[in-house]
Each structure stands twice: as structure tokens, then as C-alpha cells.
C-alpha positions in Angstrom: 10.9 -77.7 -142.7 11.7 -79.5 -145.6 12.1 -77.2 -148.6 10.8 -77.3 -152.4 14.1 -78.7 -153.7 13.8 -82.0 -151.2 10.5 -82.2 -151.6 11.1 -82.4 -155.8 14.1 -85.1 -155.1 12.0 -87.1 -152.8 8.9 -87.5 -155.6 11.7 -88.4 -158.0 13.0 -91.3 -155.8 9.4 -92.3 -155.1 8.5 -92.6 -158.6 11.8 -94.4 -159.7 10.9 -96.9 -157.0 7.1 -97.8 -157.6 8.7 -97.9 -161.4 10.6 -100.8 -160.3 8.2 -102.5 -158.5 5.5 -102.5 -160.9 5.1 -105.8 -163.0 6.0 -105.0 -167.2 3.2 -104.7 -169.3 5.1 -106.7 -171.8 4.7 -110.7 -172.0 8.1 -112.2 -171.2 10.4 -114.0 -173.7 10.6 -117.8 -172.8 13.7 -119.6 -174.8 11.1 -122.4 -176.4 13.3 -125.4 -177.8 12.5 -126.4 -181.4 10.4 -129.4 -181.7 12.4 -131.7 -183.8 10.6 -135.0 -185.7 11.4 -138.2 -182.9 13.9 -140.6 -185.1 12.1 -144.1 -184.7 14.8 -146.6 -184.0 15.1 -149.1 -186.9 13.9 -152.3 -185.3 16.0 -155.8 -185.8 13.7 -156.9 -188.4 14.0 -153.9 -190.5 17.7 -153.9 -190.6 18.7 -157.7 -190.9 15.6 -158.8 -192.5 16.2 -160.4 -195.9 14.4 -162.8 -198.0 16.8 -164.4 -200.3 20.6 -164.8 -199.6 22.9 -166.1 -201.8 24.6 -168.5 -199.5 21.2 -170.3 -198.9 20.1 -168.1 -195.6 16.8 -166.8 -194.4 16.0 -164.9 -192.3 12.5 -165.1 -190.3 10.1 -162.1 -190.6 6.7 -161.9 -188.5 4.3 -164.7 -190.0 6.6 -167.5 -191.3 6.2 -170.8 -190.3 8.9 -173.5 -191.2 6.0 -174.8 -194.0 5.7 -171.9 -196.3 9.3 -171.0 -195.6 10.0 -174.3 -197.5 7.3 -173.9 -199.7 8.8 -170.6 -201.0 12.0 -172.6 -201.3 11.1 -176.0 -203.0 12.2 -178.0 -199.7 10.8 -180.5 -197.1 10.4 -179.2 -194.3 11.7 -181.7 -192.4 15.1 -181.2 -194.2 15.2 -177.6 -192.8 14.8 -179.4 -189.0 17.5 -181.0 -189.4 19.7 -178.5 -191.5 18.8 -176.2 -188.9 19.2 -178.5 -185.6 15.5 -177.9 -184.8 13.9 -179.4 -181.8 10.4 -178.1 -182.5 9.5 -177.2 -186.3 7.0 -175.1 -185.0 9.1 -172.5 -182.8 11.0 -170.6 -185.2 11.6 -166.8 -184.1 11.6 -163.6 -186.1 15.2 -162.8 -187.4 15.9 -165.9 -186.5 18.5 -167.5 -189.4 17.9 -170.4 -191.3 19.7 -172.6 -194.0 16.7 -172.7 -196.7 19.6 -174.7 -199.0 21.2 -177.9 -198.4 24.9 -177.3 -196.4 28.0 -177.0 -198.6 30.7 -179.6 -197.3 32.8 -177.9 -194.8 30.4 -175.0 -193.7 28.1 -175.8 -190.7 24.6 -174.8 -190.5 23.1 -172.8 -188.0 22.0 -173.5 -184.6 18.7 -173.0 -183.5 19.3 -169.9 -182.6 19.9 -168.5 -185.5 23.9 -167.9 -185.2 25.6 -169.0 -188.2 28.9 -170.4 -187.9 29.7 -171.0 -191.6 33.5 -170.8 -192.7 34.0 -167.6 -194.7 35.5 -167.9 -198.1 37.5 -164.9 -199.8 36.4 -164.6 -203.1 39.6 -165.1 -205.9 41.7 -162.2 -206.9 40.8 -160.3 -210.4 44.3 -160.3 -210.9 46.9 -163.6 -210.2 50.3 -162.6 -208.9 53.0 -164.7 -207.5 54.5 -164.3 -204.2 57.6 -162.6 -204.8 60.7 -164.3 -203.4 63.8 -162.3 -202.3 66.6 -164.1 -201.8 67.8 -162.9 -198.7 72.4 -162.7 -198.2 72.9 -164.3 -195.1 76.4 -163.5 -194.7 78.4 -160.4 -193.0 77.7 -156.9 -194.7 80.7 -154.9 -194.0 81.6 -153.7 -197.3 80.5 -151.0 -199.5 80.5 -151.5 -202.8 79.6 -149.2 -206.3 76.0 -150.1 -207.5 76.3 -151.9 -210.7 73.7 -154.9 -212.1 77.0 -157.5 -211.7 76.8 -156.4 -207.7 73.4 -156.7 -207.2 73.3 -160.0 -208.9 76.0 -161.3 -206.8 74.2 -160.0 -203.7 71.2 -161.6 -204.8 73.0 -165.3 -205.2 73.0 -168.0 -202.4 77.0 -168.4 -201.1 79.3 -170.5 -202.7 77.1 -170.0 -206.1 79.0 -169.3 -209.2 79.6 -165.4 -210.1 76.6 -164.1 -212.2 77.2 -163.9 -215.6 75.4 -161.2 -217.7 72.7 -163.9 -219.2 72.2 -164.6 -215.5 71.6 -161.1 -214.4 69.4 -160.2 -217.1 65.6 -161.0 -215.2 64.2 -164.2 -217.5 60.6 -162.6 -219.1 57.8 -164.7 -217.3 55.9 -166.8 -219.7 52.6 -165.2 -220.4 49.7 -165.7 -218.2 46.1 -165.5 -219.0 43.7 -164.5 -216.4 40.8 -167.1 -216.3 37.4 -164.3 -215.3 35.0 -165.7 -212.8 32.3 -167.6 -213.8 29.3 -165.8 -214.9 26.1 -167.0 -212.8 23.3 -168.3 -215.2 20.7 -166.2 -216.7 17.4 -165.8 -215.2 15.3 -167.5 -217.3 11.4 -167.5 -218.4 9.1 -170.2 -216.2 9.7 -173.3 -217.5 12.9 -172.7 -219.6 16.2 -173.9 -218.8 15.3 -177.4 -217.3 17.0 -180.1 -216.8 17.1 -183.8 -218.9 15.0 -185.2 -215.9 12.5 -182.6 -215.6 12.0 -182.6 -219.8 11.1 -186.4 -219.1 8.4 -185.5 -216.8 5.1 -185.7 -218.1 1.9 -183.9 -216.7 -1.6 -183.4 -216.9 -4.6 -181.7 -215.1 -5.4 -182.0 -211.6 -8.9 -181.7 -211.8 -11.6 -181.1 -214.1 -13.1 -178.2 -214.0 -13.1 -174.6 -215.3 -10.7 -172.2 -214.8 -11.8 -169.5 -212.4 -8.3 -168.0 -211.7 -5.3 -167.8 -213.5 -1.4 -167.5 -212.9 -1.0 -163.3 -212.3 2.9 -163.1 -210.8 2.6 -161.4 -207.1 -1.4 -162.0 -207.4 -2.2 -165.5 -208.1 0.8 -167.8 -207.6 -1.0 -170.4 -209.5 -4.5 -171.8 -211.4 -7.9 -172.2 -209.8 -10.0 -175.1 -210.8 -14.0 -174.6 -209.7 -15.4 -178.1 -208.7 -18.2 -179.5 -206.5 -16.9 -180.9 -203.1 -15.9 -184.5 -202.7 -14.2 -184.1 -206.6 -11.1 -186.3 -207.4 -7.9 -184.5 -207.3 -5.1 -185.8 -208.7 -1.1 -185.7 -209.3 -0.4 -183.8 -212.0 2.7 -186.0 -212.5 4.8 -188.8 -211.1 6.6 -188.1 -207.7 7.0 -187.9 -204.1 4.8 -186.4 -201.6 6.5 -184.3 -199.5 4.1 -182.6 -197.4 0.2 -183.4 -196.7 -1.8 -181.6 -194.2 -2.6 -178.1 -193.3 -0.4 -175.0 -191.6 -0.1 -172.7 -194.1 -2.4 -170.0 -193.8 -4.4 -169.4 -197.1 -3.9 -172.9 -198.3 -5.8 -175.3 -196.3 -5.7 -178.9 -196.6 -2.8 -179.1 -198.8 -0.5 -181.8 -200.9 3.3 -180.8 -202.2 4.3 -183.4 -204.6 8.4 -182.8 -205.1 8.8 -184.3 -208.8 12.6 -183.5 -209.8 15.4 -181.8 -208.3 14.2 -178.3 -209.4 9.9 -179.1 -209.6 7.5 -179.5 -207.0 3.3 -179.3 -207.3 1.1 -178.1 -204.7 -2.9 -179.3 -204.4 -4.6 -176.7 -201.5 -8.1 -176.0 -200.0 -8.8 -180.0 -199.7 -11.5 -181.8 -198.0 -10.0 -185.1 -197.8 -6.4 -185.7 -198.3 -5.9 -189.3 -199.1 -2.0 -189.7 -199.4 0.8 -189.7 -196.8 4.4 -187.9 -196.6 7.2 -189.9 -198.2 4.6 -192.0 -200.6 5.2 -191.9 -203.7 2.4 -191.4 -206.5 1.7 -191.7 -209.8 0.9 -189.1 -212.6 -2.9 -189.1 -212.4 -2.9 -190.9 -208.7 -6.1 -190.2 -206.4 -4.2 -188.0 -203.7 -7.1 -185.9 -202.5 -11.4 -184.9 -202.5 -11.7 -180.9 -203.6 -13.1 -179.3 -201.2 -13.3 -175.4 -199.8 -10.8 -175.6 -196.3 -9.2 -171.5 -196.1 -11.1 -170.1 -199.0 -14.4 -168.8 -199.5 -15.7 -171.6 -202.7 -15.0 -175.0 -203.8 -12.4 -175.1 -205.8 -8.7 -176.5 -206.6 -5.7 -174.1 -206.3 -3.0 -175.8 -208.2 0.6 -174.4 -208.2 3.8 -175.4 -210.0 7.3 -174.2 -208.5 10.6 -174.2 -210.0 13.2 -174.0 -207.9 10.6 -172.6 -205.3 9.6 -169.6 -207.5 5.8 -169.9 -208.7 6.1 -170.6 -212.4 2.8 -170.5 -214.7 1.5 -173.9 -214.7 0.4 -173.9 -218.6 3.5 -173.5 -219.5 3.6 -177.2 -218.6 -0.1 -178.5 -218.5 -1.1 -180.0 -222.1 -3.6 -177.3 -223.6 -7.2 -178.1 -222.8 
């Protein structure tokens, strides 16, 4: 018969068991990991995209086409074909590199696609120094001799040279030298200032009559706008050498680049009719196009002067009206 002690241990054990076994009343802890921000990966374009180099590269972003990239840059298109070694102008690739500026002699331009093999040149020191020359004993060196200026003059001479004197030993001053500085790179100057003989010769007028609906407003309006009726004669706004006629770039429509200098070009956009061909050369107040409304919402002119590709205000140059 099981007595009252057992019987007491027994409970004990049963409890401590069903204890065990019984789920905790808790919620467990679960080791959650932190949620950290995802680190978007910087994308070619974002990282090698630049818009003006100083060795005359470019480098394609989403939305260029060969036209408004020389456009931007005051240069025929055709020029950057065959700078570039284009078979098709019109498949040009994003972060793809192009030579916007004729080719320095001696550096190539880049293939079509976009690798630039240029030859790199190290800029000059700030400070010139000679190579120093140490003339070098080619005899035996067996002995060992006290350290005095005579010995290490006598070291220092070529064999079969007479002994050093002490005029000899003493080093000769080098004649003074004056560091030519680097060329400073031109000032950036207002539109219009800083031109050349030829372009002060140029002489210009309006493209159109008309009033002026639009004027020039740097990163807004790169240029005038000239209301009309369609069919309107446009014409050059100086002497030159059509460049470019036809359409391709977005927001211009029909358009006319007449390249007048070096440094100046004029566009004519939003056309009906152009009436002059690429390579012809025109007149200051030639017929070249009919105003019309082609890529924009009226009819009207947009008339643009660039200097050395950069949208300059055209009444800086226009006579006053």
C-alpha cells in the first residue's frame, strides 16, 4: 500500500511534468533583422554622364540625337560623323563618347563605340628643375681616404682630368631662372563680348517682321519669338552658310542653322516651308524659309543666336527696332 509520503512525491513529479509540457503563456522572442534603406546602384549614366569636357568630349544622356548635340555645340553635324567614325548619325547610344570639338593633331578621336583612345598629356611642372647629373668614377675603389671638398672633387672628375683646384670645387651659382606660370584660360564673358575681327564685321538684321511674343530668359527661352501669319518670309539674319535644314530636333520643327563665323551660328525653327539647302550659302536678308507653326502650339518664328554654341541674347546683336 503505497503510503502518504509516496503518494506526496508522486503529485510533485506529476505536476513538474504537466509543467513542462504545457505551452508558455508568453509570446516568444523572434531575432527580427533591422530593415535597412536598399542602396540603389548608381547607374552608368549617373556616374560618367557629363555635359561639357574640357578636352572636347560628350558624353550621350537619354534623348540626344547627333542634331541638338551639335546644336548645343555650334557644329555640323556631319563633322561629328566623321570626327566620330559614324556609320549611321542616327544611332548614337547613351554614355556613349563623342568628340563635340574638332581633333587636336596627334590625338585620335573615338570610335563609334564610344572608347576614346586619345594620347594623354601630363600637364607642365609648377616648378622647372634640371636633371641632375652625377658623374659617376669608373675606376677601382680600393682606397680609403679622409673626407675633405679636394677629395670629393677629385672623385667627382672624369680620369686623366686635371686635379681640382679650389675655384673648381667651389659649385658655380646657377644663373637665375624665372618660372614662366601657366597660361590663364580667358574670362567668361557677357553674350556678345569678346568677338573676334570677323564676327565685328558681321552685320545683322531681323528675321521676320513681327512682334515680339517671347524674349531671351537664360535656361527658359534660349532665344526671341517673332508672331506671324503662316506662309511669312523668313529670312537670314546675316551673311553665311547653311549648315543644317530640316527637322529632328524635338521642339524645333522645321528648322535652318546658318553657321556665320567661326564662333556664330543662327537658328530659324517651327517652319512651314524651308526653301534653302545644306552647304548653300545665303545672303543677309536671303529668302530661306515660309513661318509656319511645325512643333509648337502658334505661328510664329523662334529665332536664336549662339556663340560658341551657348545661346546668347539676340538683341545684343539685332539693330533696335
Amino acid at each position: 500500500m503505497i503510503n502518504k509520503s509516496n503518494l506526496l512525491v508522486l503529485s510533485l513529479a506529476l505536476a513538474f511534468l504537466s509543467a513542462c509540457s504545457t505551452a508558455p503563456s508568453q509570446a516568444p522572442v523572434i531575432d527580427r533583422p533591422v530593415a535597412r534603406p536598399a542602396v540603389k546602384p548608381s547607374t552608368p549614366s549617373q556616374t560618367a554622364q557629363v555635359s561639357r569636357d574640357e578636352r572636347g568630349l560628350y558624353t550621350v544622356r537619354k534623348g540626344d540625337t547627333l542634331i541638338r548635340i551639335a546644336l548645343e555645340y555650334g557644329q555640323n553635324y556631319r563633322d561629328l560623323v566623321t570626327w566620330n567614325n559614324l556609320n549611321d548619325p542616327n544611332d548614337i547610344k547613351v554614355d556613349q563618347v563623342l568628340r563635340v570639338l574638332p581633333p587636336e593633331a596627334g590625338n585620335a578621336a573615338p570610335n563609334s563605340s564610344g572608347v576614346e583612345t586619345a594620347a594623354i598629356i601630363m600637364p607642365p611642372s609648377d616648378k622647372a628643375t634640371a636633371p641632375a647629373v652625377v658623374a659617376r668614377k669608373t675606376g677601382p675603389k680600393g682606397e680609403k681616404r679622409p673626407y675633405t671638398d679636394a677629395t670629393l672633387a677629385e672623385l667627382q672628375r672624369p680620369d686623366g682630368d686635371a686635379p681640382a683646384t679650389a675655384a673648381t670645387t667651389r659649385p658655380a651659382t646657377p644663373p637665375a631662372t624665372t618660372t614662366t606660370p601657366p597660361a590663364a584660360r580667358p574670362p567668361v564673358t557677357a553674350p556678345g563680348a569678346g568677338l573676334s575681327a570677323e564676327d565685328e564685321k558681321l552685320s545683322w538684321m531681323w528675321p521676320a517682321e513681327g512682334r515680339v511674343i517671347a524674349t531671351f530668359d537664360e535656361g527658359k527661352n534660349k532665344g526671341v519669338d517673332i508672331a506671324g501669319k503662316a506662309g511669312q518670309h523668313v529670312v537670314a539674319a546675316g551673311a553665311g552658310k547653311v549648315m543644317f535644314a530640316g527637322s529632328g530636333i524635338r521642339g524645333y520643327g522645321n528648322l535652318v542653322i546658318v553657321k556665320h563665323s567661326n564662333t556664330l551660328l543662327s537658328a530659324y525653327a517651327h517652319n512651314r516651308t524651308i526653301l534653302v539647302k545644306e552647304g548653300q550659302s545665303v545672303t543677309k536678308g536671303q529668302l530661306i524659309a515660309e513661318m509656319g507653326d511645325s512643333d509648337t502650339d502658334s505661328v510664329k518664328l523662334h529665332f536664336e543666336i549662339r556663340q560658341q554654341g551657348k545661346p546668347v541674347d539676340p538683341s545684343k546683336f539685332l539693330p533696335a527696332r
